[in-house]
C-alpha positions as CSV (number, residue, x, y, z in Angstrom):
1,X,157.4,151.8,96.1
2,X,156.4,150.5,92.6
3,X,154.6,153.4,90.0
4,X,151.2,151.6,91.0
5,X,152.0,152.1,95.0
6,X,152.7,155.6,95.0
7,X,149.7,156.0,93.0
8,X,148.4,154.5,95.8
9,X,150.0,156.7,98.4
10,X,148.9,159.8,96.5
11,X,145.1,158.1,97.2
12,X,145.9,158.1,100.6
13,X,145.5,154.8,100.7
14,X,148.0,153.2,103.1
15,X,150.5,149.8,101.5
16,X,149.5,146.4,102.9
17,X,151.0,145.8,106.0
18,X,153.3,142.7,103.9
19,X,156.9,142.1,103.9
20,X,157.9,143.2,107.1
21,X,159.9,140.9,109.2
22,X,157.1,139.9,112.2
23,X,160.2,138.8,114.2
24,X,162.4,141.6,113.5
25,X,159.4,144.6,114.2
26,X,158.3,143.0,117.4
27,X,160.8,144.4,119.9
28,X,158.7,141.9,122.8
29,X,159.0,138.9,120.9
30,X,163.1,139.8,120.4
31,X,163.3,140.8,123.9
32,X,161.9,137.4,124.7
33,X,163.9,135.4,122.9
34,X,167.2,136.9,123.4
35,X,168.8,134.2,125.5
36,X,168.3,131.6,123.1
37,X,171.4,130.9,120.8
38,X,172.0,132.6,117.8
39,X,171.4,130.1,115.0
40,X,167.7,129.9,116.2
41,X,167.3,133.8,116.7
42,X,168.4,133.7,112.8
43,X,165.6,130.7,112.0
44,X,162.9,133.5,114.0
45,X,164.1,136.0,111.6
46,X,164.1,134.3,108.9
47,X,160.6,132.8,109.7
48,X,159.8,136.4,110.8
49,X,160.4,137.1,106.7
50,X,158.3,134.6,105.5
51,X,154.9,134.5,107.3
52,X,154.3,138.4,105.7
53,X,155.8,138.2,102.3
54,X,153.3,138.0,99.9
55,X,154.0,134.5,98.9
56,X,153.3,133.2,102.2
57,X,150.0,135.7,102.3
58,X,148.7,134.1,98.9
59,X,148.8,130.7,100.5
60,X,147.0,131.4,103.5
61,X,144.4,132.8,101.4
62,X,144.1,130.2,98.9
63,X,143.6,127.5,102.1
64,X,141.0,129.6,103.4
65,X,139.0,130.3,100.6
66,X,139.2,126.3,98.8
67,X,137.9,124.9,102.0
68,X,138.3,121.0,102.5
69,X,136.1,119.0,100.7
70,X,134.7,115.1,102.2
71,X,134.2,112.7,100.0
72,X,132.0,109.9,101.2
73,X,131.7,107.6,98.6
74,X,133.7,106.7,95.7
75,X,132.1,106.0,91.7
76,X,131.1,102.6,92.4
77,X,129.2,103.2,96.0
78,X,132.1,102.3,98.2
79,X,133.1,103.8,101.6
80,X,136.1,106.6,101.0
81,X,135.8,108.6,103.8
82,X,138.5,111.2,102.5
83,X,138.9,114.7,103.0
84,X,140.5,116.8,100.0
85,X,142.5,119.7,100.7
86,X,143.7,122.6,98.9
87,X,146.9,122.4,97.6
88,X,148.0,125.5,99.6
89,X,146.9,123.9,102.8
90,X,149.7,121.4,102.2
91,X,152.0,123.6,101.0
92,X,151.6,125.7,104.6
93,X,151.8,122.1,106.4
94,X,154.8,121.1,104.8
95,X,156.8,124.3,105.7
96,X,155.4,124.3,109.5
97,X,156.1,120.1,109.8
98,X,159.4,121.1,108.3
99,X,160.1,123.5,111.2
100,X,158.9,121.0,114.2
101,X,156.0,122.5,115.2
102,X,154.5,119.1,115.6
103,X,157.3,117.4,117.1
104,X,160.2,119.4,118.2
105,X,159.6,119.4,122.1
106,X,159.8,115.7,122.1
107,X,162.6,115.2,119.5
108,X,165.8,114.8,121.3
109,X,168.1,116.0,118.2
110,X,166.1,119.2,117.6
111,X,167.7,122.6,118.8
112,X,170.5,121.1,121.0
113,X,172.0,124.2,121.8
114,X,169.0,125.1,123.6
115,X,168.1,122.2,125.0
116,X,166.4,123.3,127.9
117,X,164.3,125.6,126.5
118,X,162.5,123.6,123.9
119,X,158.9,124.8,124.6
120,X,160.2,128.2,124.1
121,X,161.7,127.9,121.2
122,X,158.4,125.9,120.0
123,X,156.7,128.8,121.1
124,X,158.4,131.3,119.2
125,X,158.2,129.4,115.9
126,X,154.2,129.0,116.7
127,X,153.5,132.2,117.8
128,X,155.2,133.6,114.2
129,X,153.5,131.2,112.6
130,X,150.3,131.6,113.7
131,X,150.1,135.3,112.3
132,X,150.3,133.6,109.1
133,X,147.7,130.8,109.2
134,X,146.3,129.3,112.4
135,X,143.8,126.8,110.6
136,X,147.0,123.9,109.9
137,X,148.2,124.5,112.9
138,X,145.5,122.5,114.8
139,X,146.4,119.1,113.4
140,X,150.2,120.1,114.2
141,X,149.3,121.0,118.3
142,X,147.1,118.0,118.5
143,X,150.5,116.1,116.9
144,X,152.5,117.4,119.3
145,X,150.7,117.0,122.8
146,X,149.4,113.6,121.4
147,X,152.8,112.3,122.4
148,X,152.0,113.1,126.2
149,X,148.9,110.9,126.2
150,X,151.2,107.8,124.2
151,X,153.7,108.2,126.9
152,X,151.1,106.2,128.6
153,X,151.7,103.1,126.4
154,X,155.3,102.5,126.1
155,X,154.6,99.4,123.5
156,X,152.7,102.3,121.3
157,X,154.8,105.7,121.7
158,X,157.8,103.0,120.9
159,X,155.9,101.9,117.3
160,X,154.3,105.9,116.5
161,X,156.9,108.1,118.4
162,X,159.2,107.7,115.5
163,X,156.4,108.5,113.1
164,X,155.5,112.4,114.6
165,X,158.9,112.8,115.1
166,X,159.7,112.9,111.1
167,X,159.7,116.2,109.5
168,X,158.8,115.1,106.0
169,X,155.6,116.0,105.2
170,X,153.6,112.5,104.2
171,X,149.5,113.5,103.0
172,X,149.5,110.1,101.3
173,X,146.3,108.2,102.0
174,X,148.5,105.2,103.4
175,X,148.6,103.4,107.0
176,X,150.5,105.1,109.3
177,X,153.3,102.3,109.5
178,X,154.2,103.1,105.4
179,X,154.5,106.5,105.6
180,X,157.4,108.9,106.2
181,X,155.7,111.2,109.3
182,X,152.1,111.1,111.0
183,X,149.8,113.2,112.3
184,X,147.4,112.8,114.8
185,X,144.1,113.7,115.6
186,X,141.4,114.0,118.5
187,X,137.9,113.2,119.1
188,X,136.3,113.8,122.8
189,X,133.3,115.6,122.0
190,X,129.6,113.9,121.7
191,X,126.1,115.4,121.3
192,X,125.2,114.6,124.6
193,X,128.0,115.5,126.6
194,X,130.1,118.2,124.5
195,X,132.3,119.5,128.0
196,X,131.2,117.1,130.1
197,X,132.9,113.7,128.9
198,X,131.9,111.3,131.3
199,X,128.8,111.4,130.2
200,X,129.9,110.3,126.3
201,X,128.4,107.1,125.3
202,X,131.5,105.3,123.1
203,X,132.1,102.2,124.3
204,X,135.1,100.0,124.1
205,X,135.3,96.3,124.4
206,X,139.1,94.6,125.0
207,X,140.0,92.1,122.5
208,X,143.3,91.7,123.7
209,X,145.9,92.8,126.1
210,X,146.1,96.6,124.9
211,X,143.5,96.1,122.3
212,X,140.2,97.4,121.8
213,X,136.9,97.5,119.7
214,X,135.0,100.8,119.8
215,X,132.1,101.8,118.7
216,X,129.9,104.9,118.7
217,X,130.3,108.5,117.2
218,X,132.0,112.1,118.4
219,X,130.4,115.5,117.7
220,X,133.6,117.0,117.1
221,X,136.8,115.4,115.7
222,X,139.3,117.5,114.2
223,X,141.8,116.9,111.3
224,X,140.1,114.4,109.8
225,X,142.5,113.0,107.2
226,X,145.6,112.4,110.4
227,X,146.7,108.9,111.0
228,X,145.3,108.2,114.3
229,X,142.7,110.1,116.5
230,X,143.2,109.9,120.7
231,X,139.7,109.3,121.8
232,X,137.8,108.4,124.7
233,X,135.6,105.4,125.3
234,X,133.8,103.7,128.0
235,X,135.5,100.1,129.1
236,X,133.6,98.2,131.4
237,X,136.2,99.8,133.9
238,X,135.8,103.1,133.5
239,X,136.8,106.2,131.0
240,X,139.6,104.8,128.9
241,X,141.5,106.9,126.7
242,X,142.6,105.2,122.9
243,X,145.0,106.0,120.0
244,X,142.4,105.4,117.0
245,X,144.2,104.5,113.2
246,X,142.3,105.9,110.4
247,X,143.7,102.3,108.2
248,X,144.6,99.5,109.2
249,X,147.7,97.8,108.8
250,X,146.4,96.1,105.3
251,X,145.2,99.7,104.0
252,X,141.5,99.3,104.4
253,X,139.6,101.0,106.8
254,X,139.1,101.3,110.2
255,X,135.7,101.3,110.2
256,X,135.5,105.2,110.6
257,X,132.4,106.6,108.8
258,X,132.8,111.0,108.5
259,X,129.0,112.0,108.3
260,X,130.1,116.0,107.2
261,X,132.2,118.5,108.2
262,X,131.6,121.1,110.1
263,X,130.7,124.5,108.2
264,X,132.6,126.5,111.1
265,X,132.9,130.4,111.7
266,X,136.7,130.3,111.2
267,X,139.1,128.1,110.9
268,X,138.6,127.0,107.6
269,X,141.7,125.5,105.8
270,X,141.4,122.9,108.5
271,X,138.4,120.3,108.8
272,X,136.5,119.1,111.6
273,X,133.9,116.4,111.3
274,X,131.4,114.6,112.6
275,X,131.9,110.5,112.8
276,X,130.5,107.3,113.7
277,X,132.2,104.3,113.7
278,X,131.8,100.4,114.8
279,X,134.2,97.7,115.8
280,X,136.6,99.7,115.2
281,X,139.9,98.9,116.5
282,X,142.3,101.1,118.9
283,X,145.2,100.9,121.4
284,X,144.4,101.3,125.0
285,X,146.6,104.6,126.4
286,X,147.3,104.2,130.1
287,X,144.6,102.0,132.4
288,X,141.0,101.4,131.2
289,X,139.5,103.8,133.5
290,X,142.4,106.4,133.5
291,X,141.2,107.8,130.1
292,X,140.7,111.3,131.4
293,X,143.6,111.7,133.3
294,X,145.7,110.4,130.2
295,X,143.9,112.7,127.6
296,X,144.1,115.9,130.5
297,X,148.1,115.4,129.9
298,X,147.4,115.9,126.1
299,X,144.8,118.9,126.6
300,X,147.4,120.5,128.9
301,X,149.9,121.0,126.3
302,X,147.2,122.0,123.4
303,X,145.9,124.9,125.7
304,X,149.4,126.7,125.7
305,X,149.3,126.4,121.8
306,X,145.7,128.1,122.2
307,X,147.5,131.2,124.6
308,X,150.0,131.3,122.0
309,X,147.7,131.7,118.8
310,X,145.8,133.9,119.8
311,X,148.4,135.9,121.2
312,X,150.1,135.9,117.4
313,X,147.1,136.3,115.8
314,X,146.5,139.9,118.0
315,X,149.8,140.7,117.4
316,X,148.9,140.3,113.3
317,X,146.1,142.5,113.8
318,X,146.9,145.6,115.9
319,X,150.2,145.7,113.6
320,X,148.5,145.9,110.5
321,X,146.1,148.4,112.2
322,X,149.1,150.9,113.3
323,X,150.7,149.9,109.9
324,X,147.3,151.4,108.5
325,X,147.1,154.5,110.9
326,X,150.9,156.0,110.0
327,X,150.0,155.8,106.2
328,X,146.7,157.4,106.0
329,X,145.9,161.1,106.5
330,X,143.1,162.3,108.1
331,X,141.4,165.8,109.5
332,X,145.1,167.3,108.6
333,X,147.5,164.7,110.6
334,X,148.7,161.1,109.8
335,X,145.4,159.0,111.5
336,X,148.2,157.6,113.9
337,X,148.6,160.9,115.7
338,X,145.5,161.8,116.0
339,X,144.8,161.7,119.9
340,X,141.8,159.5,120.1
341,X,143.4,157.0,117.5
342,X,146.6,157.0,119.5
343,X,145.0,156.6,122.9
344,X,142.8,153.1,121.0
345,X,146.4,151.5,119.8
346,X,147.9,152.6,122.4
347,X,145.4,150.4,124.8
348,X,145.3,147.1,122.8
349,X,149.0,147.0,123.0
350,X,148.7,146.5,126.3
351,X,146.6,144.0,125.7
352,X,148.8,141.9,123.2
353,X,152.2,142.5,125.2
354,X,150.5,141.2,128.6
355,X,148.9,138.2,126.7
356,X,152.5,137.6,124.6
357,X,154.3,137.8,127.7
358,X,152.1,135.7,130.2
359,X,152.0,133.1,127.1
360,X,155.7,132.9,126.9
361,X,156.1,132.6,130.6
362,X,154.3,130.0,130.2
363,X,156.1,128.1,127.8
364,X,159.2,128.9,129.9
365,X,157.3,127.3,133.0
366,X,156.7,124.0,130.8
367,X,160.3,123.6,130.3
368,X,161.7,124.4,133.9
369,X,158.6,122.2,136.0
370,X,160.6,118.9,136.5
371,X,163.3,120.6,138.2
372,X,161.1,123.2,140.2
373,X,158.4,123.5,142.6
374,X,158.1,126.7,142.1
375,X,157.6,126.4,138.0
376,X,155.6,123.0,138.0
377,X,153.2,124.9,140.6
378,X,153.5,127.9,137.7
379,X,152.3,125.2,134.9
380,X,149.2,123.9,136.9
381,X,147.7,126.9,137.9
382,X,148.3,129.3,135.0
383,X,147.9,127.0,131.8
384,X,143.8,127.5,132.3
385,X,144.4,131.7,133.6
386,X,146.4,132.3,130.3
387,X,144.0,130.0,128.3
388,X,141.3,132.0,129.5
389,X,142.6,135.5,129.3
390,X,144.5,135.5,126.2
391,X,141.6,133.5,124.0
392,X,139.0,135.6,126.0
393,X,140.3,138.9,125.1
394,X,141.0,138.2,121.5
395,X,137.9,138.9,119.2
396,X,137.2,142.1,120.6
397,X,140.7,143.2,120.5
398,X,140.6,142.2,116.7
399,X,137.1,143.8,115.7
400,X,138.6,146.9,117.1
401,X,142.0,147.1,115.1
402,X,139.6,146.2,112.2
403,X,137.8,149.5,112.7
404,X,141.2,151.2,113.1
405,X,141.2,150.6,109.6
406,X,137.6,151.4,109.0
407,X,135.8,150.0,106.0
408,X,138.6,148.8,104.3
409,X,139.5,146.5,107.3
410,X,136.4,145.0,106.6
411,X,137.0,143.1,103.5
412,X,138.3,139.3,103.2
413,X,141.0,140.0,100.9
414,X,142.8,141.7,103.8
415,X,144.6,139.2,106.5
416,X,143.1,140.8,109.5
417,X,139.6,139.1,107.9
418,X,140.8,135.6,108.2
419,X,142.2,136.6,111.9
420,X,138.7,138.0,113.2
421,X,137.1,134.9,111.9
422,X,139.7,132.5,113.3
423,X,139.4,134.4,117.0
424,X,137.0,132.7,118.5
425,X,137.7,129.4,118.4
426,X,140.9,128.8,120.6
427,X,138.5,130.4,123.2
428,X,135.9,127.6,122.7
429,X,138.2,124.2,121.9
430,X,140.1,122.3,124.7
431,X,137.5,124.0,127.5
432,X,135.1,127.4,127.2
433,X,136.1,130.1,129.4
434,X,133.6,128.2,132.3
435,X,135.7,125.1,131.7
436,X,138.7,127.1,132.6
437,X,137.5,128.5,135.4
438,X,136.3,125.4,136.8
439,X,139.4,123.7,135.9
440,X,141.0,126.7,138.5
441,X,138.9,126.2,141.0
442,X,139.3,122.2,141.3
443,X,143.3,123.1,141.8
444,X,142.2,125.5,145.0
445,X,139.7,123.2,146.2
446,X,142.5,120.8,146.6
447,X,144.4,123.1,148.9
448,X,145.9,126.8,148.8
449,X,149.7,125.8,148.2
450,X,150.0,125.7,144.7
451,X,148.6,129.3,144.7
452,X,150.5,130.7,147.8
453,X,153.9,129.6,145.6
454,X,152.1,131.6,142.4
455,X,151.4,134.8,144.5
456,X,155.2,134.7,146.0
457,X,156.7,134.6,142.4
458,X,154.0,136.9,141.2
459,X,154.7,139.5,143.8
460,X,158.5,139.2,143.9
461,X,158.9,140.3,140.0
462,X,155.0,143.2,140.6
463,X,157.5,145.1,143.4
464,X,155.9,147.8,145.0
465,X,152.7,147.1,143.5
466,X,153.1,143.3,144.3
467,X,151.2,143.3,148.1
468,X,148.0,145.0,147.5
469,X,147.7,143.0,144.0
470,X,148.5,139.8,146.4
471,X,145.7,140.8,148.4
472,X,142.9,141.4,145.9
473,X,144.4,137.8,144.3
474,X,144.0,136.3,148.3
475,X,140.3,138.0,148.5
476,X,139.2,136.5,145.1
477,X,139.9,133.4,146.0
478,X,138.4,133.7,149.0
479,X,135.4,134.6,147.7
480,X,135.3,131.7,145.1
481,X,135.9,128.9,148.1
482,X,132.2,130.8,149.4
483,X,131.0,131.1,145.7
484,X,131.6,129.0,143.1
485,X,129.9,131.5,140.5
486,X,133.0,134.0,141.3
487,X,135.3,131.8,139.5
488,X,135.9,133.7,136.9
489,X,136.7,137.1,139.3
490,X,139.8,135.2,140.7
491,X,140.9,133.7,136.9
492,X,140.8,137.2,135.1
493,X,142.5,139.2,138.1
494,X,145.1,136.6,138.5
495,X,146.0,136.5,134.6
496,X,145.8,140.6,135.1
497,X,148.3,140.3,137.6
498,X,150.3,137.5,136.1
499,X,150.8,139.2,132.9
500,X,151.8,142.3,134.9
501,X,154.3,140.7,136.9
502,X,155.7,139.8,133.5
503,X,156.2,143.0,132.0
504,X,157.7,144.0,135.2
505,X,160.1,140.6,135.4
506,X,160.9,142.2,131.6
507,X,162.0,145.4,132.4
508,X,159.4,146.8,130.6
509,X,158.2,149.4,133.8
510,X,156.4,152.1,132.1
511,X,154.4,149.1,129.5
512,X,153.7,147.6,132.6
513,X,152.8,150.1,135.1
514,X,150.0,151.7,132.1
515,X,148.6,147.6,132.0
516,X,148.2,147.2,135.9
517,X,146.6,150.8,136.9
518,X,144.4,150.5,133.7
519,X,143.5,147.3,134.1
520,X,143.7,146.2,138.0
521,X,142.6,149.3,139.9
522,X,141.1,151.5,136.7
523,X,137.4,150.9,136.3
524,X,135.0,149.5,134.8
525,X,136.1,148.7,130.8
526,X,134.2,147.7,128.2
527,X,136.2,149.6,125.0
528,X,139.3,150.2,124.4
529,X,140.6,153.9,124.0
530,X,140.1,153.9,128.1
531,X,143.8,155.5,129.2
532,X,144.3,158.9,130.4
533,X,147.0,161.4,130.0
534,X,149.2,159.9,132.5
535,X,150.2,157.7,130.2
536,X,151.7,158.5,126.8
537,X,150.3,157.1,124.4
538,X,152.6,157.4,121.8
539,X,155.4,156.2,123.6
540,X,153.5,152.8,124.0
541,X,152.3,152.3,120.1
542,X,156.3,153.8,119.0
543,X,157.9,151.0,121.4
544,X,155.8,148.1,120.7
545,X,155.4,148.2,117.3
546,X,158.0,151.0,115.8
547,X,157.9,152.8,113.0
548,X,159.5,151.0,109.7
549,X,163.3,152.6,109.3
């Protein structure tokens, strides 16, 4: 420690939980990636290094703190329609683009050694990244599953695929054609409708094969400054879904008008706006009234990123707040020990391994579901459960390791500030907690066999606890095909279960046996703290996040 630290120490005033490897001092997230080759366990660990050193730290701050700024209207009255962002925000954009978050499932040259495990390795780059600074990573999900929805228009994923592959960074305020790499937006969202898109009132009107004119506005649309936004229209078809550029070819614009941006909660590097727009031209994606099914196969893929940032950004939290707890003293006994305190940790890191584990199974599930049943039936049915649970669960996991810390977790110069504020949002974009559940129950109301394969996997790797968990997974559903209001009984006991039977599959018995008695036959819940001396406590905050050597 530096002169000024131990001074510090001698305060009792813990160091800043900065500069230790997130990779390296997560023995789940090692565990998890074990299989994959060893030049990208070395990129984790060196990307484990980066996203706590206080370099990294500064910039996520900076981004946070000089929000984006939208400028209308240049000197002489003219449209400009440009958002201005901090120089750290590109700075954190550059070094993520740089890594493939945006691209690196799709690219075909990326990570060859483990090529069939490219949404895990995604994963574990996002997940690290995301305890850093989730606000840039929304342009960079929205880049990424935007090529599922082009894969709808050969003629356009041949012109733009080339584009979001490219890992050089390219913030220029040029079309999309000039530049090195893109990135691309989303707009779905209007006043009227918000969840419920068919009722949005943009229309399109074909000018050509493939070609549109829209016009009309969306509530919502995210990363303002990207290339191209996917939206949705109305054709005199039906819903059709539309790859939007911001210029056109020549460099002027496309007719897109920002009104403001959004003064959100969180999430505050990144902009959102609100926009109008008329004749303003975009590419048809799929059929003219296939627009939802199109965008769905976008959303999909977003929703997973949601699982995993939240799941990183818990992680962040509860290890600052044990970081915190083993260097402060209190009633005679480092805060850490101190029974109560021990039991609190001890119980959200439950929490955060069942959420890290169900959100990597999931990934793995992405990557095996063309060549299995089993896996693609995995896919449908869990990518709402984990985007449930895992978002649902965050902000009160995160206010808690705040007070861990007490008053002093409740300052914004600390990163576990930026992380409360950023918790609720992956819970509310790309469908509420309702939306997910609703999303569950149209898979059941179109027949039990995608579920019966998910129960057989799930009690295969639960064991001995996998028939009566089977059973209360069977009744909940039954219940919900009686009562659609139940939803949300069968969603947060499956993902219970699910995550369960992951820990298990792990090898992590005792982790896992503490999650499913606490959490599907314990009782009624509402705070953490809630295990009993069956369980030690210490054993679960010492193996999940261990002491620095």
């Amino acid at each position: 420690m530096t002169p000024a630290e131990e001074k510090l120490a001698e305060l009792n005033q813990p160091s800043l939980w900065s500069g230790i490897n997130a990779y390296r001092s997560d023995p789940l997230i090692v565990d998890l990636t074990g299989t994959l080759p060893r030049g990208i366990r070395d990129d984790l660990d060196n990307m484990g290094r980066y996203v706590t050193s206080p370099e990294a730290q500064e910039l996520a701050r900076m981004a946070n703190q000089g929000v984006p700024q939208l400028r209308t209207h240049g000197p002489r009255g003219e449209r400009l329609d440009v958002v201005e962002f901090h120089p750290a925000w590109h700075a954190l954009m550059r070094r993520s683009m740089s890594s493939g978050l945006h691209s690196s499932v799709w690219d075909p040259q990326a990570d060859t050694e483990a090529k069939n495990q490219a949404h895990k390795v995604r994963a574990a780059r996002f997940y690290l990244t995301a305890q850093l600074e989730s606000g840039h990573l929304c342009p960079l999900t929205m880049t990424s599953a935007s090529v599922a929805a082009l894969s709808a228009s050969p003629a356009v994923q041949k012109d733009w695929a080339p584009k979001i592959l490219s890992r050089k960074y390219d913030s220029t305020n040029k079309p999309a054609m000039q530049k090195s790499a893109v990135t691309i937006g989303m707009g779905m969202t209007e006043k009227q409708g918000g969840t419920d898109v068919r009722a949005n009132t943009t229309t399109a009107e074909k000018v050509s094969e493939g070609i549109y004119r829209l016009s009309g506005h969306k509530w919502f649309m995210s990363a303002p400054m990207s290339d191209a936004f996917v939206m949705l229209a109305q054709t005199k078809d039906g819903m059709g879904c539309f790859l939007v550029p911001r210029l056109l070819e020549d460099g002027s614009a496309n007719g897109l008008h920002f009104q403001r941006l959004k003064d959100k909660v969180g999430n505050r590097s990144n902009a959102s706006s609100e926009v109008e727009f008329n004749d303003t031209f975009g590419f048809l994606l799929g059929t003219p009234d296939g627009g939802i099914r199109t965008i769905l196969d976008m959303v999909t893929l977003t929703r997973l990123d949601c699982a995993l940032a939240s799941s990183g950004i818990m992680r962040a939290s509860l290890a600052e707040a044990v970081h915190h707890t083993r260097g402060r003293s209190v009633f005679g006994k480092m805060l850490v020990s101190q029974p109560i305190m021990t039991r609190v940790l001890a119980d959200m890191a439950l929490d955060v391994a069942a959420a890290t584990a169900l959100s990597f199974r999931l990934a793995d599930a992405f990557d095996r579901a063309r060549g299995s049943a089993e896996e693609a039936a995995y896919a449908r049915v869990m990518t709402p459960v984990a985007k449930y649970w895992c978002c649902k669960i965050t902000p009160s996991l995160i206010y808690e390791a705040m007070e861990c810390i007490g008053g002093s977790g409740y300052i914004e110069e600390r990163p576990i500030a930026r992380h409360y504020r950023e918790a609720p949002v992956n819970a509310i974009w790309e469908g509420s907690g309702n939306v997910m559940a609703l999303d569950v129950l149209r898979i059941l109301n179109r027949g039990k066999d995608l579920f019966e394969t998910v129960f057989a996997g799930l009690a295969r790797d639960l064991g001995p606890a996998g028939k009566k968990t089977i059973d209360v997974l069977r009744a909940a559903m039954a219940l919900c095909e009686r009562d659609e209001g139940a939803a949300r009984l069968l969603v947060e006991q499956l993902a219970l279960a699910a995550g369960a039977a992951e820990l298990y599959r792990l090898g992590a018995g005792r982790i896992a046996d503490a999650f499913i008695e606490t959490r599907l036959a314990g009782g009624w819940r509402s705070t953490y703290g809630m295990l009993d001396s069956r369980f030690d406590a210490s054993y679960i905050v010492d193996l999940l996040y261990p002491p620095a050597s």
